[in-house]
N, C-alpha and C positions, 0 to 999 in steps of 0.2 A: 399960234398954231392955226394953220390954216382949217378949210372946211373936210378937205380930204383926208389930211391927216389924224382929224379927229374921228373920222367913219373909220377911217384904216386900225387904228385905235381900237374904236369900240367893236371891231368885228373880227378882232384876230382870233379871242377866244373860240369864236363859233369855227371861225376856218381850222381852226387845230382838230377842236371836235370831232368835226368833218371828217377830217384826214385818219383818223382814228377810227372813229368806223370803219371808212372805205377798205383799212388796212384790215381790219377784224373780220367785215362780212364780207370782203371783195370777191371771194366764189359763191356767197350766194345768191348777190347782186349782180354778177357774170349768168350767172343762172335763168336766172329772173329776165335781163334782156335777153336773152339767148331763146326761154319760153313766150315772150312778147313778140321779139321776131316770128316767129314759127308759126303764132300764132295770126299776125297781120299776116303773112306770108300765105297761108291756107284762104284765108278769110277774101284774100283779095288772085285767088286760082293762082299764084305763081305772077303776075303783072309786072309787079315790082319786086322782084326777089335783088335784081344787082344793086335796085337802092335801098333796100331794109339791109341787105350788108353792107353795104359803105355808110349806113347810118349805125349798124348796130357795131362794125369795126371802131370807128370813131370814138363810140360810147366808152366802147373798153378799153381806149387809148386815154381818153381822159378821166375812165376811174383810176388805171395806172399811174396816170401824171397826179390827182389829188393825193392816192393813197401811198407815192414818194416825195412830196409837197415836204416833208419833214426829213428826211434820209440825201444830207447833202455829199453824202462820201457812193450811196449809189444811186444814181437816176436814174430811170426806168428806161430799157434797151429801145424805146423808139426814138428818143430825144438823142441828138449828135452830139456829139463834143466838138466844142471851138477848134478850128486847126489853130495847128502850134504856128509861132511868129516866125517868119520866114529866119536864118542865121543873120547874122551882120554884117555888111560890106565890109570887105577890108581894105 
């Protein structure tokens, strides 16, 4: 067993964890960035208001991705679905 497979191993527990939370507090976690933006936002007169949202969008794209990390029948509506295989020559 290699070196990665043994960290992959030893840290699945916590990644599940993880995911379990994210799933349980994820509106108040949403919250919480949403009051942090507002607040850098204020703090810095409006400056950087388009990148505290393309930083605070992001965030809530990837608690959505952790907290469906376990739900393989729904993934979360930003992530695309493979297209289908084109039909078969005939």
């Amino acid at each position: 067993m290699g070196l990665m497979d043994t960290l992959k191993a030893k840290l699945a527990p916590a990644k599940e964890k993880v995911s379990d939370l994210a799933q349980q507090h994820g509106d108040k976690i949403e919250h919480g960035l949403d009051k942090a933006a507002k607040a850098v936002d204020s703090r810095t007169k409006g400056k950087y208001s388009d990148k505290i949202d393309t930083g605070t969008g992001k965030a809530k794209e990837a608690l959505g991705r952790i907290a469906h990390k376990g739900d393989g029948d729904n993934p979360p509506p930003s992530q695309s679905q493979p297209p289908s295989s084109p039909p078969p020559a005939a």
